[in-house]
C-alpha positions as CSV (number, residue, x, y, z in Angstrom):
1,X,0.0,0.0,0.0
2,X,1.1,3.4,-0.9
3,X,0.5,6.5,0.8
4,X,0.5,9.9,-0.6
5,X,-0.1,13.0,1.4
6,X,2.7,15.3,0.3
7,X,0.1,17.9,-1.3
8,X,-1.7,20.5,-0.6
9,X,-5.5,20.6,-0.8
10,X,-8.4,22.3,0.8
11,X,-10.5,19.1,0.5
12,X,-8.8,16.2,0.1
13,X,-5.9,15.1,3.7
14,X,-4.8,11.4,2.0
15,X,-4.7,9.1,-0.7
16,X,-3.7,5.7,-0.8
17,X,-3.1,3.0,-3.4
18,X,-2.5,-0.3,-2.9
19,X,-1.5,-1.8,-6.4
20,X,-2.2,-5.6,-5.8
21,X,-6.0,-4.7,-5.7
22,X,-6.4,-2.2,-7.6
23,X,-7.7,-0.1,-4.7
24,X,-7.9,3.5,-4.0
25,X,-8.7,5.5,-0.9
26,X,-9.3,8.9,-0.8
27,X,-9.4,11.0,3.0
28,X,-10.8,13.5,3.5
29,X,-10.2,16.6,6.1
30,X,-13.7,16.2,7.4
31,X,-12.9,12.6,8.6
32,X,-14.5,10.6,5.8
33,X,-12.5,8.1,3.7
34,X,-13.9,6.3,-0.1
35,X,-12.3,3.1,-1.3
36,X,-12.7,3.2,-5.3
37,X,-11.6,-0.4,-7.0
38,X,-10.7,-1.4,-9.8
39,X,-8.3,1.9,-10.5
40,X,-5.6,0.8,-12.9
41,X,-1.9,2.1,-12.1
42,X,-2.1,4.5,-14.7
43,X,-5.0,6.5,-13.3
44,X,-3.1,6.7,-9.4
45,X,0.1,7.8,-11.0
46,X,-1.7,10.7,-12.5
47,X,-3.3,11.0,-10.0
48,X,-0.7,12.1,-7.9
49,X,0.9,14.0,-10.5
50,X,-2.7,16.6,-10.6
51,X,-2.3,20.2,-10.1
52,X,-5.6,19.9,-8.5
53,X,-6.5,16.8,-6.8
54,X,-10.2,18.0,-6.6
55,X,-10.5,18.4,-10.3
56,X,-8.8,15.2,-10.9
57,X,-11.4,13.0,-8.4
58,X,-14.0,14.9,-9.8
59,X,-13.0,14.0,-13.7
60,X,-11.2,11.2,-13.9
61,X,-12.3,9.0,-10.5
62,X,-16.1,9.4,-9.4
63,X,-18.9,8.2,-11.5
64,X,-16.4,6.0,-13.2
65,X,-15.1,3.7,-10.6
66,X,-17.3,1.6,-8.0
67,X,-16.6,2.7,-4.3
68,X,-17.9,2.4,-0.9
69,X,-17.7,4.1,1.9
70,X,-15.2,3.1,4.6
């Protein structure tokens, strides 16, 4: 499992990847966490790479990946 935090953003505190299974978390500052699965490598490493990690969730991650809540 990977864990980035080493951004800032006014939403978003942590996200974490773990590449066996496909699984991404996002944390948010208001205590509330999202597992999406299924996201390929591809999609995390650009993930990390966003200006905007906001924009990015809100384009590229929900409403195209299943999550649940954690």
């Amino acid at each position: 499992m990977e864990t980035y935090d080493a951004f800032e953003s006014s939403n978003i505190a942590s996200l974490k990847y773990d590449s066996d299974t496909l699984t991404l978390q996002v944390s948010f500052h208001n205590g509330s966490a999202y597992q999406y699965f299924d996201v390929p490598q591809q999609i995390w490493e650009a993930f990390k790479l966003a200006d905007s990690k906001g924009v990015f969730l809100n384009a590229e991650i929900k409403g195209t990946y299943r999550y649940s809540k954690v």
